[in-house]
C-alpha positions as CSV (number, residue, x, y, z in Angstrom):
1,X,92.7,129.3,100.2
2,X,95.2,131.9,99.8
3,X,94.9,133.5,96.1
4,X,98.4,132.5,94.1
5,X,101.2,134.9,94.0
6,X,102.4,136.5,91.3
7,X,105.7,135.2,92.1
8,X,104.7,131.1,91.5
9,X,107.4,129.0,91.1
10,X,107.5,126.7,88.1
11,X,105.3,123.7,88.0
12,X,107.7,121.3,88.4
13,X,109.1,122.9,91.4
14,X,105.5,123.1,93.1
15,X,105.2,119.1,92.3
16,X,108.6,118.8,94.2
17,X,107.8,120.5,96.5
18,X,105.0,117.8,97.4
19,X,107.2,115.2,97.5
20,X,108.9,116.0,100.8
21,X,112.3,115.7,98.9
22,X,114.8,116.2,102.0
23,X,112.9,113.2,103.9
24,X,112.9,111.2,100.9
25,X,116.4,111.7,100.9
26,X,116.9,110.5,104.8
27,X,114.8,107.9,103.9
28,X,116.5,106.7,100.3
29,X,119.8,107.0,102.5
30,X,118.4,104.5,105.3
31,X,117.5,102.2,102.6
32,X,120.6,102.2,101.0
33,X,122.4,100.9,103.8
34,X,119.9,98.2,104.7
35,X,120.8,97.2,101.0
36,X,124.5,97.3,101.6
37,X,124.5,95.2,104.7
38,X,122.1,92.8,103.3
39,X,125.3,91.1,101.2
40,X,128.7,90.7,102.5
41,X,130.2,93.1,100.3
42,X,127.8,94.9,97.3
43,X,124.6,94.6,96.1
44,X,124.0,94.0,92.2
45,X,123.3,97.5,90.7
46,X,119.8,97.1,89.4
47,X,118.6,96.3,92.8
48,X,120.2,98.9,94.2
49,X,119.3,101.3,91.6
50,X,115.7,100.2,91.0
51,X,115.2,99.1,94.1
52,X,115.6,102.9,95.7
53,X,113.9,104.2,93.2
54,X,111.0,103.0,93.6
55,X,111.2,103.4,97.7
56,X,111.7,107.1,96.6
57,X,108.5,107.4,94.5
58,X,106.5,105.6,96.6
59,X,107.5,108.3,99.6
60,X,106.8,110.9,97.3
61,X,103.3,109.8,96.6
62,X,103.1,109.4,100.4
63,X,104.2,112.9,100.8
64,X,101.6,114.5,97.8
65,X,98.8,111.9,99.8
66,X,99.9,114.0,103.1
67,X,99.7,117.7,101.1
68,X,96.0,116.2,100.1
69,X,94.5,115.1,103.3
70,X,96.2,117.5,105.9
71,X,95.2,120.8,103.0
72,X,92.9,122.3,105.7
73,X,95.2,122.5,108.1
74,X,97.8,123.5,106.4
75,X,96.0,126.7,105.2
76,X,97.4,128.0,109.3
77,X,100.0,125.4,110.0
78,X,102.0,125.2,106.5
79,X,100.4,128.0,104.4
80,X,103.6,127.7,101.8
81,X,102.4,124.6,100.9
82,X,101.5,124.4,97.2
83,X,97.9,123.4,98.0
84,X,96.8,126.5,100.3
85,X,99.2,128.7,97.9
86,X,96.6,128.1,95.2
87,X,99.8,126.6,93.0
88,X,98.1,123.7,93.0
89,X,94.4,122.0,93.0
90,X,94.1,119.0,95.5
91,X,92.6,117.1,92.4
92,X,96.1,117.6,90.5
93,X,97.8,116.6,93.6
94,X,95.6,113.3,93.9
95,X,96.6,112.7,90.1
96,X,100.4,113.5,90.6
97,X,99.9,111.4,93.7
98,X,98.7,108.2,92.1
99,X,101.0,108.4,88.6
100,X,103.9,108.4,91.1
101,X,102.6,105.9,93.3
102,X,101.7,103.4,90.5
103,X,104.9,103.6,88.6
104,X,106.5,103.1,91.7
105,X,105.1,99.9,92.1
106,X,105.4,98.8,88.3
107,X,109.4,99.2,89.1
108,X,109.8,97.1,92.3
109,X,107.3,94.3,90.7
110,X,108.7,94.3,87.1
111,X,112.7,95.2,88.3
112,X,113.2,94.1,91.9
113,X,110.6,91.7,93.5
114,X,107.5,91.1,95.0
115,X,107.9,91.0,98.3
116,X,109.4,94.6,98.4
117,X,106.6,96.0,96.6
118,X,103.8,94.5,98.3
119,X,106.0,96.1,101.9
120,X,106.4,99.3,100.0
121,X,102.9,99.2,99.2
122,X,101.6,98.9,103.0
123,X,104.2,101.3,104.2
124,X,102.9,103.7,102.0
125,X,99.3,102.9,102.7
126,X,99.7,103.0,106.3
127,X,101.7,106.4,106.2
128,X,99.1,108.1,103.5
129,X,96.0,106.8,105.0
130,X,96.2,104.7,108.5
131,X,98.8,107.6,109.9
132,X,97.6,110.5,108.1
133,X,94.0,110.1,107.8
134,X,93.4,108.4,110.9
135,X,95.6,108.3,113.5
136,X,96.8,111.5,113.5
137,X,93.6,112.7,115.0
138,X,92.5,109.9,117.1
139,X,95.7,109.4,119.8
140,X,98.2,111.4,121.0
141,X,100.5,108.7,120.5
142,X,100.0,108.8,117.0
143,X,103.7,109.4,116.1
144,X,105.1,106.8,118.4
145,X,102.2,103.9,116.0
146,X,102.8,105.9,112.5
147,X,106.6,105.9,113.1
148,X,106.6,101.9,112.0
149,X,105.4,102.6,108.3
150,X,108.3,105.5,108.1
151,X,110.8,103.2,110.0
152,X,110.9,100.0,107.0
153,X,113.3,102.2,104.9
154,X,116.1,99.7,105.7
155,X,113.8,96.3,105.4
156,X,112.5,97.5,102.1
157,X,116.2,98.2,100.7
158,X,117.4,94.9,102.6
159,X,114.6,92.8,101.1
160,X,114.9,94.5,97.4
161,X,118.5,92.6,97.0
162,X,117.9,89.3,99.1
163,X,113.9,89.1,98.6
164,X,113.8,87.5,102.0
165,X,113.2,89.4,105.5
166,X,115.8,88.9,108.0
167,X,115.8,89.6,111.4
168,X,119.1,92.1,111.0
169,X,116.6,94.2,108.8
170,X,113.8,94.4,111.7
171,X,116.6,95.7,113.8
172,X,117.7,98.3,111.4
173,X,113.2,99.6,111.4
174,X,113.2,99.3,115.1
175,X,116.2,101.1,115.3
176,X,114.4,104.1,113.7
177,X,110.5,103.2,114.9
178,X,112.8,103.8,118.2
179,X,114.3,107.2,117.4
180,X,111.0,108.5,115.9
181,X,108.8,110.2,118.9
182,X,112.5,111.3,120.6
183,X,113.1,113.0,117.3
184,X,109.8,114.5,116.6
185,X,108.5,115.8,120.0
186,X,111.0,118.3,120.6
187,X,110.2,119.7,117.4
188,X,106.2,119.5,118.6
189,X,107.4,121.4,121.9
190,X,109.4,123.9,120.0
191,X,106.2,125.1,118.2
192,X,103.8,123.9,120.5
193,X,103.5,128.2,121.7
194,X,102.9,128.8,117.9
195,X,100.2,125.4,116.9
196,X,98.6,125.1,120.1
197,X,95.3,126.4,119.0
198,X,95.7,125.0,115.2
199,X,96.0,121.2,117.1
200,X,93.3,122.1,119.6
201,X,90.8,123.7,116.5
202,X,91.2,121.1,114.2
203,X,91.1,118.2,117.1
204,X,94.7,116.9,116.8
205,X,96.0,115.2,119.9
206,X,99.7,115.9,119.9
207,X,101.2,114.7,123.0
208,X,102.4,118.4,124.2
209,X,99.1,119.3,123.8
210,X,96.9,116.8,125.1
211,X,99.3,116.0,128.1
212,X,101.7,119.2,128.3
213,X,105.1,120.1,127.8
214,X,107.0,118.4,130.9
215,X,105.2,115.1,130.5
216,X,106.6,115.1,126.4
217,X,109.7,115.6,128.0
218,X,109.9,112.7,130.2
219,X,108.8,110.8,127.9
220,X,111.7,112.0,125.4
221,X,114.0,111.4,128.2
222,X,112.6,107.7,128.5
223,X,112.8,106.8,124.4
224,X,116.3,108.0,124.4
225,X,117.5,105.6,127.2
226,X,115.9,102.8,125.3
227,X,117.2,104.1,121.6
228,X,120.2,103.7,123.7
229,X,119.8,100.1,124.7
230,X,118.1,99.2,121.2
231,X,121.5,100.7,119.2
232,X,123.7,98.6,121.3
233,X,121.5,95.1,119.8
234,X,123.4,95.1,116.7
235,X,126.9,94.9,118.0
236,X,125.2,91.9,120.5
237,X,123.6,90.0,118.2
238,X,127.0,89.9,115.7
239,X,125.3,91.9,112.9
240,X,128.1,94.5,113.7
241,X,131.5,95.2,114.9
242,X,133.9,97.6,117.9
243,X,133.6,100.8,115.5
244,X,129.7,100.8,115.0
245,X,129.3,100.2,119.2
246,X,132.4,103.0,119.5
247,X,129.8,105.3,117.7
248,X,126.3,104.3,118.8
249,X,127.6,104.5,122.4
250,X,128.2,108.4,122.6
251,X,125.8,108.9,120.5
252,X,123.3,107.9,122.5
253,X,124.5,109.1,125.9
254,X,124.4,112.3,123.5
255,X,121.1,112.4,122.8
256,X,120.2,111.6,126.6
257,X,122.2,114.4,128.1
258,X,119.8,116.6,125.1
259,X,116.9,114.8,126.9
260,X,118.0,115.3,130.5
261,X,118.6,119.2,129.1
262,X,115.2,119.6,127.3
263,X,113.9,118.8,131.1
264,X,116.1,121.2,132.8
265,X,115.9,124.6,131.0
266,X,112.7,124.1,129.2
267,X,112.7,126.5,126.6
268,X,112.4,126.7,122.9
269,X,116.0,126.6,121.9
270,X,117.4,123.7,123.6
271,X,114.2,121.9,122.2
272,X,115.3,123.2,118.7
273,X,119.1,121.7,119.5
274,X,117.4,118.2,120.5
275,X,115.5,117.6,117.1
276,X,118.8,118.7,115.4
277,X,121.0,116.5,116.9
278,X,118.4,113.8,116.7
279,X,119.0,114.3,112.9
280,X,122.2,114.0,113.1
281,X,122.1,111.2,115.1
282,X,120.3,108.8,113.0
283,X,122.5,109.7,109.8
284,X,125.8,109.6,111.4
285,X,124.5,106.1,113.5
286,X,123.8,104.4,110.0
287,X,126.8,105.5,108.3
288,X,128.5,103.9,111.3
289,X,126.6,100.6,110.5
290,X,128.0,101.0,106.7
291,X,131.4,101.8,107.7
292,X,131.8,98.7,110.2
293,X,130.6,96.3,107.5
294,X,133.1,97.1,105.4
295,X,135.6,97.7,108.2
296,X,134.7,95.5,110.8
297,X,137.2,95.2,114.1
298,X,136.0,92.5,116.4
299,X,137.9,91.4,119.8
């Protein structure tokens, strides 16, 4: 472990710093608009309120779970991390870890409902334990399976202010179990020069790795032609209107011609670009979804 600096940040910034604040964000966002479209115009503000809340600190405890189990590896893939800095013990991370985790749960039981904190609870289970733990070191196509416990974001917020699961909020998590490997293996190829040997040491089967660089690509290529088809189901199946399709539509040819680009120049760069856009894809997609609801133009 590498001896703490003399420079440590302040406690509570190394506990935020387990939390994995600017996906929790992405993620408190997604749920946020699986709340809004749940109801025809808003949802009452302690569902929304507790409701995200308790998706957030459930994530978080997720995240400090991930900071726990992955702390070897990290010491060579994310040495920053509070754990290999020495800032923090991997018991006071396991404590911080389960606080958050339980008062998550106290919220969506005692303030929101049941159901959501029963799916909150598996999501969290599955992305801590199944995802982390497990299949992240037994297939290489562990981030196409552990992308469903990140994609129910939008069923959780939909189901905190209805208490019911609809079939509008599985499209909303396959929308994103979708967009997960598409988004994620450009960034594996970008670093794969830099990891290779960290996967390889510590028995990780990422998919550049344990099939190469050109197959990942294909494969990225093939997910975004059928993220493509899978954004156009909403505006099919009624759940949205003309300006959501005017926006899914180019986005999605966008993020093939990224795909079709990874393949042709093959370098680090345009890999980079790829996992960008793909960020920006899924947030400007969703606010698209919010904007139509509220807007909706049908012919």
């Amino acid at each position: 472990m590498i001896k703490p600096s003399s420079h440590r940040p302040p406690t509570w910034q190394c506990y935020l710093n387990l939390c994995k604040s600017n996906v929790v964000i992405e993620m408190i966002f997604t749920s946020t608009v699986g709340m809004l479209l749940a109801v025809p115009m808003f949802p009452p503000w302690p569902a929304l309120i507790y409701g995200n809340l308790g998706i957030a600190l459930a994530a978080a405890s997720a995240a400090a779970i991930n900071h726990y189990v992955d702390r070897d590896i990290d010491k060579k893939l994310n040495p920053h991390r509070p754990i290999p800095r020495g800032y923090l013990t991997p018991t006071q991370v396991m404590v911080f870890a389960g606080i958050v985790g339980v008062l998550s749960m106290i919220i969506l039981v005692a303030l929101v409902n049941t159901l959501t904190a029963v799916l909150t609870l598996l999501s969290l289970f599955g992305y801590a334990i199944v995802y982390t733990r497990y299949l992240k070191r037994l297939t290489s196509q562990n981030i196409v399976i552990g992308g469903a416990f990140g994609a129910t974001p939008p069923l959780l917020g939909w189901c905190a202010v209805t208490g019911s699961i609809h079939p509008h909020a599985i499209l909303l998590m396959l929308i994103i179990f979708v967009w997960t490997p598409p988004h994620f293996w450009p960034l594996a190829i970008a670093r794969l020069e830099k990891y290779q040997q960290i996967y390889a040491d510590h028995k990780i089967p990422m998919l550049p790795v344990t099939h190469g660089a050109a197959h990942t690509r294909l494969h990225i290529f093939l997910y975004s032609i059928l993220l493509l088809v899978i954004t156009v189901l909403p505006y099919i199946t009624h759940m949205s209107g003309l300006i959501y399709l005017a926006v899914a539509v180019p986005l999605g040819v966008g993020f093939i011609y990224y795909a079709i680009l990874m393949m042709r120049r093959q370098d680090q760069k345009t890999a980079m670009t790829t996992f960008w856009y793909s960020i920006v894809y899924i947030t400007v997609l969703f606010a698209a979804l919010l904007i139509d609801h509220y807007f909706r133009i049908t012919l």
